[in-house]
C-alpha positions in Angstrom: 0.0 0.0 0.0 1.0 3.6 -0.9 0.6 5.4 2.6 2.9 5.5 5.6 2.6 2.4 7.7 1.2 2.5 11.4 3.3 0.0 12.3 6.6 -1.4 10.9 9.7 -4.0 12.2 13.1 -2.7 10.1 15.4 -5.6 9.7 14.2 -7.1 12.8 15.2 -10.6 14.1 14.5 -12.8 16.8 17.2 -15.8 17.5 16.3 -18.1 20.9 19.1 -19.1 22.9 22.0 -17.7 24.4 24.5 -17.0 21.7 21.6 -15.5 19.7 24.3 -12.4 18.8 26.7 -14.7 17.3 23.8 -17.1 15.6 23.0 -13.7 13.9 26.4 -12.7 12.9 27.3 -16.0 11.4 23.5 -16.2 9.5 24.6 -12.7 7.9 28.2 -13.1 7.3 28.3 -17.0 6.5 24.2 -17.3 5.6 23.8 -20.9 7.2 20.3 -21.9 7.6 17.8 -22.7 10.4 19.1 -26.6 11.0 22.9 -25.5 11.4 21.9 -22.2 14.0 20.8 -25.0 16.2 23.3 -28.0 15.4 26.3 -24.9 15.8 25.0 -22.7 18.3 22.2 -24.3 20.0 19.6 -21.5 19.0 16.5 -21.4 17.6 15.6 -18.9 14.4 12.4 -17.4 15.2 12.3 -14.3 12.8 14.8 -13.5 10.7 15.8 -10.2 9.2 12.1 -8.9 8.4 11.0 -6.1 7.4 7.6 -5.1 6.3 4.9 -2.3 7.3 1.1 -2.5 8.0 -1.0 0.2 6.4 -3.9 2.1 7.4 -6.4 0.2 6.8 -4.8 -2.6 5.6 -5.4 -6.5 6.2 -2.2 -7.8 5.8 -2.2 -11.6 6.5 1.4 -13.4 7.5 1.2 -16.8 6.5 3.8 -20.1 6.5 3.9 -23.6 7.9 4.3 -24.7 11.5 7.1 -23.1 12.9 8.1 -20.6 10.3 8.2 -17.8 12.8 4.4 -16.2 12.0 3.6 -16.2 15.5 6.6 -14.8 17.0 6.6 -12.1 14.6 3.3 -11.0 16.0 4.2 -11.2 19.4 7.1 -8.4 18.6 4.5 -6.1 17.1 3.2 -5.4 20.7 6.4 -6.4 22.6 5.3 -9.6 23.8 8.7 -10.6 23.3 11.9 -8.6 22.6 14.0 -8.5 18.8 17.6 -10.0 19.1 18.0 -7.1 16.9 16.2 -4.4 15.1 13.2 -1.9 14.7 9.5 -2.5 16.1 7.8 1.4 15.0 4.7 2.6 15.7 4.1 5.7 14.2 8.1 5.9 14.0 7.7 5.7 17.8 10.4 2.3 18.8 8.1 0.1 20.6 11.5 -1.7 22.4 12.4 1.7 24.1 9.3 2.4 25.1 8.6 2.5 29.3 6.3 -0.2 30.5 4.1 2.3 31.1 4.1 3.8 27.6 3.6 0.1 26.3 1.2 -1.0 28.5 -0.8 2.2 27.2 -0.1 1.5 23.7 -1.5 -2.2 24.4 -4.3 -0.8 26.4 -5.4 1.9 23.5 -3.4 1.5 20.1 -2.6 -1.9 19.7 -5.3 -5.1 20.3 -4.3 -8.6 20.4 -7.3 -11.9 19.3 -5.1 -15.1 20.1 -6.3 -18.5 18.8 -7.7 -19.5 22.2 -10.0 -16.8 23.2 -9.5 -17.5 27.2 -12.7 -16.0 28.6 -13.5 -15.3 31.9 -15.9 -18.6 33.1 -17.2 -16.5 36.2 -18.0 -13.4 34.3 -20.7 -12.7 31.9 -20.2 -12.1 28.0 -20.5 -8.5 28.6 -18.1 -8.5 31.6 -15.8 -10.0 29.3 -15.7 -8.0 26.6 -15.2 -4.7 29.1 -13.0 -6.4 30.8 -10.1 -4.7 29.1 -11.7 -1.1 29.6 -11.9 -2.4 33.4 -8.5 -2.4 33.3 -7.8 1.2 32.2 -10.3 1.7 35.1 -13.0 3.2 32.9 -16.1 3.5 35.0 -18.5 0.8 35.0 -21.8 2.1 33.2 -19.3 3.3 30.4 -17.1 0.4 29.9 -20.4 -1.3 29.7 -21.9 1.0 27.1 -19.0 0.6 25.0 -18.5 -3.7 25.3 -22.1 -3.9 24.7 -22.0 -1.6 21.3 -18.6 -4.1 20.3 -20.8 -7.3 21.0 -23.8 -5.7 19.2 -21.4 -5.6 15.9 -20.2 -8.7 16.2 -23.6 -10.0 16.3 -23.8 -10.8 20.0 -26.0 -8.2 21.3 -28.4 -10.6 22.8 -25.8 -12.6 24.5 -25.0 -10.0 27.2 -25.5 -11.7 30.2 -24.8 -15.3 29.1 -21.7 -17.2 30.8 -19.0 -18.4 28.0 -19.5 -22.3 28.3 -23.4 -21.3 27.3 -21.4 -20.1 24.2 -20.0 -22.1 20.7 -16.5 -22.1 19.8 -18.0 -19.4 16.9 -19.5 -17.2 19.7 -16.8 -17.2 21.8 -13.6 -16.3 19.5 -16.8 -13.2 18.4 -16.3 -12.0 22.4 -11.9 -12.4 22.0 -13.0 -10.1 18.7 -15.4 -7.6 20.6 -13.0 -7.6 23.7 -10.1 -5.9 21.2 -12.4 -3.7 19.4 -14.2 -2.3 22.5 -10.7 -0.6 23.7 -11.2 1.2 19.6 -7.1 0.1 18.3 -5.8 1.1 15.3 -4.4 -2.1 15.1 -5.5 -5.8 15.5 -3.1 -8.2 15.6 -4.8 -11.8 14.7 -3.0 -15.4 15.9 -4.7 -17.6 14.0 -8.0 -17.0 15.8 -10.1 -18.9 13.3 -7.9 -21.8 13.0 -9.5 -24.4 15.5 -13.5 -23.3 14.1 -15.2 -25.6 11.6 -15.2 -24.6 8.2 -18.4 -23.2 7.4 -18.1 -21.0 10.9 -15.2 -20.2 10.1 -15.6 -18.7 6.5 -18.6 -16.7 8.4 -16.2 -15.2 10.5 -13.4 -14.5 8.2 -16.2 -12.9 5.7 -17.7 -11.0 8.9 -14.1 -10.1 10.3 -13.1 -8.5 6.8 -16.2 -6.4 6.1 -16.1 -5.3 9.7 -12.5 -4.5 10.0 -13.2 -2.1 6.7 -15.9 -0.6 7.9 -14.4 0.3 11.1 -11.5 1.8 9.3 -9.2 -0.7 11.4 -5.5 -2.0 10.4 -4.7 -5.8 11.2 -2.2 -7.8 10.9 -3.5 -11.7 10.4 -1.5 -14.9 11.4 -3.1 -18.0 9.3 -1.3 -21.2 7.5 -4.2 -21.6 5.9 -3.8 -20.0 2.2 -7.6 -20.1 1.0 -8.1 -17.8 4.0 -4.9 -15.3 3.5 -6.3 -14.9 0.0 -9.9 -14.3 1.4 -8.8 -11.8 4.1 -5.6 -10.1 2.7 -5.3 -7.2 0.7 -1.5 -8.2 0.9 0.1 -11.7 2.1 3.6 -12.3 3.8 4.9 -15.8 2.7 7.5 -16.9 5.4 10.0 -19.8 5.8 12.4 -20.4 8.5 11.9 -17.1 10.2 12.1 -15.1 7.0 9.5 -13.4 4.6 10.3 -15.0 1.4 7.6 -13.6 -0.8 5.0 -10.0 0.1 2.8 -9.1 -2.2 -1.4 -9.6 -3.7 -2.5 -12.7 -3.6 -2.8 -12.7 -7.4 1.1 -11.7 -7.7 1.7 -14.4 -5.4 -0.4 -17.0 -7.1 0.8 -15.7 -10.8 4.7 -14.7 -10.1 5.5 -17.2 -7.0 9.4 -16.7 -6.2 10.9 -19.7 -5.5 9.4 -23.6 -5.0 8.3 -23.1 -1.5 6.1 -20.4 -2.5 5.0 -22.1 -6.1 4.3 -25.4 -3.7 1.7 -23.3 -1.5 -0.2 -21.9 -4.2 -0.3 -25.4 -6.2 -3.7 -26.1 -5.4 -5.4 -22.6 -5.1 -8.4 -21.9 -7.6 -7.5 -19.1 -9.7 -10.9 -18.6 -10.9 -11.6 -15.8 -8.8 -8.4 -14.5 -7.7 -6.6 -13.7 -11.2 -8.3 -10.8 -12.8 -8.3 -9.8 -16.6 -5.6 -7.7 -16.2 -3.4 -9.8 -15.3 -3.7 -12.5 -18.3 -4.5 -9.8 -21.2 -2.1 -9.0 -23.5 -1.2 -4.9 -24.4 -3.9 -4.1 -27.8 -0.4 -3.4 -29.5 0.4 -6.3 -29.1 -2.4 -8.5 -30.0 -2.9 -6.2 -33.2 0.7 -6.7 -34.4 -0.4 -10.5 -34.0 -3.5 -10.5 -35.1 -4.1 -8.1 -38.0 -7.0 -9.3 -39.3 -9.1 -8.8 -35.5 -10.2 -5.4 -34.3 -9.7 -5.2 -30.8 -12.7 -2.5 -30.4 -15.4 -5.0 -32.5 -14.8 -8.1 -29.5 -16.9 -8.5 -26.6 -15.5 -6.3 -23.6 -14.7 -6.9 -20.1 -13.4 -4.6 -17.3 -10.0 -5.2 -16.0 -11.2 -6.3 -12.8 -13.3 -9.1 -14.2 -12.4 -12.5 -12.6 -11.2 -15.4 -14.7 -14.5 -17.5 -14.1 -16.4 -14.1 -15.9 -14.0 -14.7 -19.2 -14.7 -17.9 -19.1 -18.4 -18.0 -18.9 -18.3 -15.1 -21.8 -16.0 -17.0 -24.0 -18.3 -20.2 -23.9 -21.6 -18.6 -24.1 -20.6 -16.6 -26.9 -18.2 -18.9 -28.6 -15.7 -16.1 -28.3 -11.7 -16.8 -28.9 -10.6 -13.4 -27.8 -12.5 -10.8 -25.1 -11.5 -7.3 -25.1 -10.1 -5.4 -21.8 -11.1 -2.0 -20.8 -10.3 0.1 -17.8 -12.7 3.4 -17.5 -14.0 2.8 -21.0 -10.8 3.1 -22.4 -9.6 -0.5 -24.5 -6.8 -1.7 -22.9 -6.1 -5.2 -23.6 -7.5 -8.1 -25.1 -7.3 -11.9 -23.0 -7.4 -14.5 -25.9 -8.6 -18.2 -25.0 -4.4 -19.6 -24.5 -3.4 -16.5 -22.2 -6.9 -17.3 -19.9 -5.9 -21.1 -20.1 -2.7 -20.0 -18.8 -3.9 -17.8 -16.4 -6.2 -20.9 -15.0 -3.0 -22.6 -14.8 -1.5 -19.7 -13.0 0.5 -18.5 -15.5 0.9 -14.8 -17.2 0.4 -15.0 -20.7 3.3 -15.9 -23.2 4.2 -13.6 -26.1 2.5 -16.1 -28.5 -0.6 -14.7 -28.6 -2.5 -17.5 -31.4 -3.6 -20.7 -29.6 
């Protein structure tokens, strides 16, 4: 995203152990991997040398296989634990010289924190829960009630109010962890795989509920998954990481088109493309596909905008028996997709400079 990030790490790393200053010396001067930091120096690699910046208003979800440092990156966002080395900004404020009372005001008001299990109060009721954040800033009663019960209401639990959480599903109660965070009004939510333990169908209602809430809140979030079907749903960016280190950022159609290395390619092997890639992305320029294809005017095909999803060209080019489908962005004719460069786009491909199938 184009605007100034609310929160950022600058080449920030996180190395367990005691000789975590020489682990990191020898990673940077000798670039030995994960297995040989803990065969040589008995350390673990949690995050390694990242660097990356959450946007106003941005979902940006961090995603990787168990034990590729996702979830201790999101615990130095809000200084649940300390960098080995490195920058943790908020608002270019550095989070690690902060005074415990600066953080614990940051945590309190800037920065709110849904883990994966929800850990609700058994003796308290659902409201008391969700205040019970605001309690803690000692916010009087009748008003930290006012506000929890306005967070449940937009999380859909405005009935629940004085219910206990074992009265509560698994759904229900990760909506309080949710309401609990937004009742203290952060800029910032920081997600650890909160979804991750819900059955599917609940849990594509709350992804789906999270996202259009989140945006209509105006809220930034950062969003742990290692699921990539729901990165792709949620993210307007995704951070692929392996061994502590962000090895691909970007959309999820620049992942899914232009994946970097294996790792990545082998993540998005599976992914439906259908309505990820957009015409854009698999058109070719209307130079091009004139210099081509003389004998087709661009302006006399069908037309599509460049935002129109792969399964739209393909319903278009079977119902009208249609080879080619013209691109347009504001009216303007920009492109033209032809049957091969959607085929390859299906395949997640960008199209080739053969433009004839």
């Amino acid at each position: 995203m184009e605007n100034e990030p609310l929160i950022e790490c600058k080449s920030v790393w996180k190395i367990f152990g005691d000789r975590s200053d020489a682990a990191i010396r020898a990673v940077k001067e000798r670039g030995i991997g994960k297995a040989e930091v803990m065969q040589e120096f008995n350390c673990v690699v949690g995050v390694a040398d990242v660097s990356l910046g959450l946007g106003k208003g941005e979902i940006l979800c961090v995603m990787g296989l168990s034990g590729s440092g996702k979830s201790t990156l999101i615990r130095l966002f809000n200084r649940l634990i300390e960098p080995s080395l490195g920058q943790m900004l908020l608002h270019g404020e550095d989070i690690g010289s902060m005074s415990l009372e600066r953080l614990r005001e940051v945590r309190a008001k800037k920065v709110g924190m849904v883990f994966q299990s929800v850990t609700l109060l058994p003796h308290r009721t659902v409201l008391e829960n969700a205040a019970f954040g605001l309690e803690v800033q000692k916010i009087d009663k009748a008003r930290r009630h006012e506000i929890a019960g306005a967070a449940l209401a937009k999380v859909g639990l405005g009935d629940w109010l004085n219910r206990y959480p074992h009265e509560l599903s698994g759904g229900m109660q990760q909506r309080v962890g949710l309401a609990r965070a937004l009742a203290s009004d952060p800029e910032i939510i920081l997600m650890d795989e909160p979804f991750s333990a819900l059955d599917p169908l609940i849990r594509r209602q709350l992804q789906n509920e999270f996202r259009q809430l989140s945006k209509e809140l105006g809220k930034s979030a950062l969003f742990i998954t290692h699921d990539l079907d729901e990165a792709i749903r949620l993210g307007d960016r995704i951070a692929v990481m392996k061994d502590g280190a962000v090895v691909q950022l970007g959309t999820a159609e620049d992942i899914v088109l232009r994946p970097k290395d294996a790792y990545v390619e082998d993540f998005v092997a599976g992914v439906s493309r259908l309505h990820l890639v957009k015409a854009h992305s698999v058109m070719h320029h209307v130079g091009d596909f004139q210099s081509r294809q003389p004998g087709v005017n661009p302006a006399t095909l069908p037309a599509v905008p460049v935002d129109a999803e792969l399964d739209t060209l393909i319903q278009l080019m079977t119902k009208g028996h249609q080879d080619s489908v013209a691109v347009t962005d504001a009216g303007k004719l920009v492109g033209v997709v032809t049957l091969r460069s959607l085929l390859q786009g299906v395949r997640g491909r960008e199209p080739t400079e053969e433009i004839a199938l």
